[in-house]
N, C-alpha and C positions, 0 to 999 in steps of 0.2 A: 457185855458182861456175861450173859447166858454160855457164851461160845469158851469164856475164860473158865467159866466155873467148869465146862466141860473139862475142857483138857487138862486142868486139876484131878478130877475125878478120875481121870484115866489115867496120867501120868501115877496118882497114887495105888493105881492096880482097883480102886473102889467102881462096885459095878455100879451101872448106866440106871437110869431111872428112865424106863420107857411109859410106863403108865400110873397112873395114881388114882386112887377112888376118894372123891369127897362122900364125906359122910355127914348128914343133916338132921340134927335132933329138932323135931318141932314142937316136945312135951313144951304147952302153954300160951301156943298160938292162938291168937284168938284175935279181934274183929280190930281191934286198935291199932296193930300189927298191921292193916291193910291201907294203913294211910300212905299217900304220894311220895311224903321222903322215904318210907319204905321201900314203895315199889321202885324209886329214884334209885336209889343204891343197891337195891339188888339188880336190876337194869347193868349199872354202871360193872355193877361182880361179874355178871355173865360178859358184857362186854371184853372185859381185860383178859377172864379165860378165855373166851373162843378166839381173840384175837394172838392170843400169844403162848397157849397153849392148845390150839385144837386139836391134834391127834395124838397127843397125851392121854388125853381125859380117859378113864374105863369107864368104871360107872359112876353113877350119883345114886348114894344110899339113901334114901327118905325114908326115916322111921319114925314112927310115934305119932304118925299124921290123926291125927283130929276129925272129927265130923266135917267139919270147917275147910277143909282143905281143898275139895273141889271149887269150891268157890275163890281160894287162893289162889291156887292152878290155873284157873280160867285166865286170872289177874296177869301172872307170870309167864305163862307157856310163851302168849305172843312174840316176847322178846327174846327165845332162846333159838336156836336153828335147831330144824330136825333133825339132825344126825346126837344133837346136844339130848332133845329129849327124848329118841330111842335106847339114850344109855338111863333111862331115868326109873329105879326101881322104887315102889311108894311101898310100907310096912307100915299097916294100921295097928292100932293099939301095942297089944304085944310081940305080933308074930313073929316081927325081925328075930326073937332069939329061937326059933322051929329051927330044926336042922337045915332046912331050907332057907333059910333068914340068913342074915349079912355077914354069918361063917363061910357060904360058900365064897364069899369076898373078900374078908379081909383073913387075916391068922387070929385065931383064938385067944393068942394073947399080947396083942392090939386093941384088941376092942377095949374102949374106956368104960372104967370102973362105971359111972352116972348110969352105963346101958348096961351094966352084969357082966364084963369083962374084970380081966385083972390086973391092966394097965390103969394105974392112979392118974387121975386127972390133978396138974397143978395149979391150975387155973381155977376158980372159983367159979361155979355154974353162971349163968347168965351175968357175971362180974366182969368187970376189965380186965385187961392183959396185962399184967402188971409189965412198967417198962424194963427190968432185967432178962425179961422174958421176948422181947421184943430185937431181933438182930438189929437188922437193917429197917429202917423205915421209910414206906416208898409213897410218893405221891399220886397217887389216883384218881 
């Protein structure tokens, strides 16, 4: 399917998507957050991108990180390869918005409204995905 979306994408003259940055809010993490089906399914996320996107990925934005977060980290790092967490940039408290903060990565007016950008979020913060919102749905 990947190969068909390609040659759509081309055929319509729309340019290629060679890299992408996830971007990871962790305003609210905290100690409950570290339970096993946690760690489970975020395992399971890293697995499916390095598998079938690995040199895609740019970076991974981590903003908002918590006190708490080294100790998350320790929990997480294991399961990622090192090429995964040398793209891995962490922004405690506020900094992400410094000139140096996650402008130099994404466009200014991408960034979601929740982090002081001017792209409206229509998704409800920590809410479900509403299903109209949902293309395809894949089994993982």
């Amino acid at each position: 399917e990947t190969g068909s979306r390609w040659y759509q994408r081309r055929v319509r003259g729309l340019p290629q998507i060679s890299s992408w940055t996830l971007l990871i809010d962790l305003e609210g993490l905290n100690l409950r957050h570290l339970w096993a089906p946690a760690r489970m399914a975020m395992r399971r996320f890293t697995e499916v991108m390095e598998q079938n996107y690995p040199e895609t990925l740019g970076e991974v934005l981590i903003v908002q990180a918590p006190p708490l977060f080294p100790l998350a980290w320790t929990l997480v790092k294991s399961f990622i390869n090192e090429n995964t967490r040398r793209k891995c940039l962490v922004y405690a408290g506020n900094d992400y918005l410094e000139e140096d903060g996650i402008h130099s990565y994404i466009h200014r007016e991408d960034i979601p409204d929740f982090l002081g950008g001017p792209c409206p979020c229509e998704i409800e913060c920590n809410g479900l995905v509403p299903r109209e919102n949902i293309r395809d749905q894949l089994k993982i």
